[in-house]
N, C-alpha and C positions, 0 to 999 in steps of 0.2 A: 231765651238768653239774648242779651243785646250786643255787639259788641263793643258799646263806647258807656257801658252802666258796669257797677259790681265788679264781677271776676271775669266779664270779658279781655279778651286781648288787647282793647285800649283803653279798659274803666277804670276804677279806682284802684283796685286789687285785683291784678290781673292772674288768674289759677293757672292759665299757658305761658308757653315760653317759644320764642321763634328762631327756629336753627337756621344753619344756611341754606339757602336755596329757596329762602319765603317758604319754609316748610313751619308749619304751626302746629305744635303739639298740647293738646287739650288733656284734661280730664273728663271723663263719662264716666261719671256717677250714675247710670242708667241700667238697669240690673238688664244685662244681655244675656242669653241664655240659645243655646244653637244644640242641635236632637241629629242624629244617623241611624236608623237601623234603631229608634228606641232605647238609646242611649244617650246619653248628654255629655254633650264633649265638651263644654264648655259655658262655665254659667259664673258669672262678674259681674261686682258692682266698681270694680278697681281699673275699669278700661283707661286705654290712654287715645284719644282720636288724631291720628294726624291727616292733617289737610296740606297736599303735595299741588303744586300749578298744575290745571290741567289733567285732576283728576279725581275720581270721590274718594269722599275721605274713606281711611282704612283702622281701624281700631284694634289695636292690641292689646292683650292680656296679660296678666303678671300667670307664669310658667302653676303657680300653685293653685290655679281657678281651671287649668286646663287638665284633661286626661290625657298627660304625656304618655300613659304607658300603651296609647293608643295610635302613637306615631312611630311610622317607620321613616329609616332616612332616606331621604328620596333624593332627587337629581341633583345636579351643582345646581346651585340659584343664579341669577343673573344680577352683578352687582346694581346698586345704584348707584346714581352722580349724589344723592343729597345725604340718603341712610348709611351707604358702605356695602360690605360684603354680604350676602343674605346666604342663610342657610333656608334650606325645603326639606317638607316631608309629606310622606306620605300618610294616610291615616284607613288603617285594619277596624272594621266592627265587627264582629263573625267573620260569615261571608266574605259582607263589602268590603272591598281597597278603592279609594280613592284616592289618584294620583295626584301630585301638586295640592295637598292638600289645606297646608297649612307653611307660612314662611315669619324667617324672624332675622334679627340684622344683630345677630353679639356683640360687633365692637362700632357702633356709628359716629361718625364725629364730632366732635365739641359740639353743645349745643343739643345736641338729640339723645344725648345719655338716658333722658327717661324712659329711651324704648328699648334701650341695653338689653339683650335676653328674651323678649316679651313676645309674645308667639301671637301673630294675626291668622284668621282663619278664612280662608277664603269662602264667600257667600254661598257659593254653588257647589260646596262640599257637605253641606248639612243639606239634611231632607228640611227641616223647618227653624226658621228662628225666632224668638219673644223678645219682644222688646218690654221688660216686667213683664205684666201677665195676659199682652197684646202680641199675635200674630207679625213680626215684620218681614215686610216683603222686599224683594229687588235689591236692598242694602243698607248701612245702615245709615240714621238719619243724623245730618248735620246739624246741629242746633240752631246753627244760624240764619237757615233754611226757612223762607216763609212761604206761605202759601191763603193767598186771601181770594175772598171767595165773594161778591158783591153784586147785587142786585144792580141793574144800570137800566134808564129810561132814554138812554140815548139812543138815537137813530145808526141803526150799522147794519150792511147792507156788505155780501161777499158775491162777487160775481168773477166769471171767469170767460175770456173773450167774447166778452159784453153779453152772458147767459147770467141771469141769476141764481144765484145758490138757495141764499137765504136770508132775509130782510125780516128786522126786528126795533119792535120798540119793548121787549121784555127781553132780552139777554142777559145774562148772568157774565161777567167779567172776572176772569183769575187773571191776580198780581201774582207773582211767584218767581222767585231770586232766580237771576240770571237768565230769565226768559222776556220774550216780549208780552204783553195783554195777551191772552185768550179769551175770544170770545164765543159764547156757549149759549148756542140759540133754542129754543123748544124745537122740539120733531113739528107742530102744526107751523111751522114759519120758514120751513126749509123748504126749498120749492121744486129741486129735483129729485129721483130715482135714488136711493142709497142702494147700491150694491153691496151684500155683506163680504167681509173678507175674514179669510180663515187666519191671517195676523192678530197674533195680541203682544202686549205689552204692560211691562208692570211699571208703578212708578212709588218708591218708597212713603211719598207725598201724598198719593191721589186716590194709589191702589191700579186696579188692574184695566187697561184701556181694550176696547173692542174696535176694529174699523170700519170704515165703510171705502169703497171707492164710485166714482163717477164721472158717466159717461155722457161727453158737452160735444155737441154735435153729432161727429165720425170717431172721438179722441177717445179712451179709454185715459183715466187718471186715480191711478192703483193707489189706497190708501190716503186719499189726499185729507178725509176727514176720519175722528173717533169721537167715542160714548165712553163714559163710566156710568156702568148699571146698576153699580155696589160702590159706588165710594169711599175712599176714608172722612171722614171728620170733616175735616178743613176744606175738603169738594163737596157737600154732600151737597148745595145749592147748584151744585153743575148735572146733578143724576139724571140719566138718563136724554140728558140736553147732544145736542151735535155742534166741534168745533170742527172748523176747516184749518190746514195749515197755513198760517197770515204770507208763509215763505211761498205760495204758492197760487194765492188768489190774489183779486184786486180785493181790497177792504176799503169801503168809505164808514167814516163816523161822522156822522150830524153833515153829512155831504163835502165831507174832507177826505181826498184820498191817502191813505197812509202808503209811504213808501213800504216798499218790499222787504225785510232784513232775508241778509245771507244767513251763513250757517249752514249746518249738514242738512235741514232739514227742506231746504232747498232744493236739492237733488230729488226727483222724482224718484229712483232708488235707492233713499236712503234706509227703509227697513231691507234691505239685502248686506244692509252693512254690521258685521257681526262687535264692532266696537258701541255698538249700542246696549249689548249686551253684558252689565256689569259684573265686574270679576272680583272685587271684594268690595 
């Protein structure tokens, strides 16, 4: 989906509508489907996605796609400045309770009436979700979301206080919305020690990330690069390749050094930060 073609937000016929607060609320036509305990709590082709500043989008359900009789009412919600008042619940399968399980906003403000009633289900409350009749992981996925995946014959070259990492004239190049270039070298062109690390990481996009960390000089540097062994789709020219975090090394390309970008992933303890971990 584009968003300046069609039924994008700024095409001809736009299917969304934008409430206050730059809050954008879409349609997903994408048959979601989310499992507990061997049940199915919830399976739509009637989703509504909304996309909030500063955070992944969150899709809601129309109340008749979901197993309400599967919800207990759980804690007071915590309003918001954009939706209004949220109601929470909990959600019983046998056994299982899982708390905060699911939330919905009954009365939101002008503008966001589409999601009046409409019950989102938090990701990490299902054991598994499908996206039709695919596996999705980590959350669910943006439409607008791209992720390109390109052969590249340019010279790049990652080094870290003037150690080399790893120098390539075959890297593999991911564009991918909101990020800077990643660059994704063969394992034969990396020039140091990968230490495996017991972090992993999923990404709705890529699929499931493995890491490595390395040790430059005296320095120990936890997590600085990762693998995907099993890609999705749209990575599969990265499998099994090694990217460094660009926030963290020097990067030359064709003997240009690229400036540093900030960001979280900047912090050499940024997987200790549990906001990495997506909530719906």
């Amino acid at each position: 989906m584009s968003l300046t073609m069609g039924s994008g937000p700024f095409g001809h016929v736009p299917a969304g509508v934008f409430a206050p607060g730059n809050v954008l609320i879409d349609p997903y036509p994408r048959r979601m489907r989310g499992v507990l305990a061997g049940e199915t709590v919830v399976d739509s082709t009637h989703g509504q996605l909304v996309h909030e500043p500063g955070r992944l989008p969150r899709c809601f359900f129309p109340p008749s796609d979901v197993r309400t009789d599967l919800l207990v009412a759980g804690p007071a919600g915590v309003p918001s400045a954009a939706l209004g008042e949220s109601q929470v619940w909990d959600l019983r399968v046998g056994d299982r309770l899982v708390e905060r399980a699911a939330i919905a906003y009954p009365a939101p403000p002008p503008g966001a009436e589409r999601i009046a009633g409409q019950i989102a289900l938090y990701w990490r409350a299902m054991d598994q979700w499908f996206e039709e009749d695919m596996p999705a992981v980590a959350h669910v996925r943006d439409p607008y979301h791209r992720v390109d995946a390109l052969p590249s014959s340019r010279h790049v070259r990652v080094s870290l206080d003037g150690v080399t990492l790893a120098e390539s004239e075959e890297a593999v190049v991911i564009y991918e919305t909101g990020l800077v270039p990643r660059w994704y070298f063969p394992r034969s062109d990396v020039r140091v020690a990968l230490e495996p690390s017991t972090y992993s990481s999923r990404c709705a996009y890529k699929g499931e990330a493995s890491y490595w960390s390395v040790v430059v000089g005296d320095t120990p540097h936890v997590n600085l690069a990762w693998t995907y062994t099993e890609p999705r789709h749209d990575a599969a020219l990265a499998k099994d390749r090694v990217a460094f975090f660009n926030e963290r090394v020097d990067l030359d390309v064709d003997g240009v050094r690229e400036q540093r970008p900030g960001g979280p992933w900047a912090d050499p303890d940024w997987w200790r930060d549990k906001t990495f971990e997506s909530d719906l």
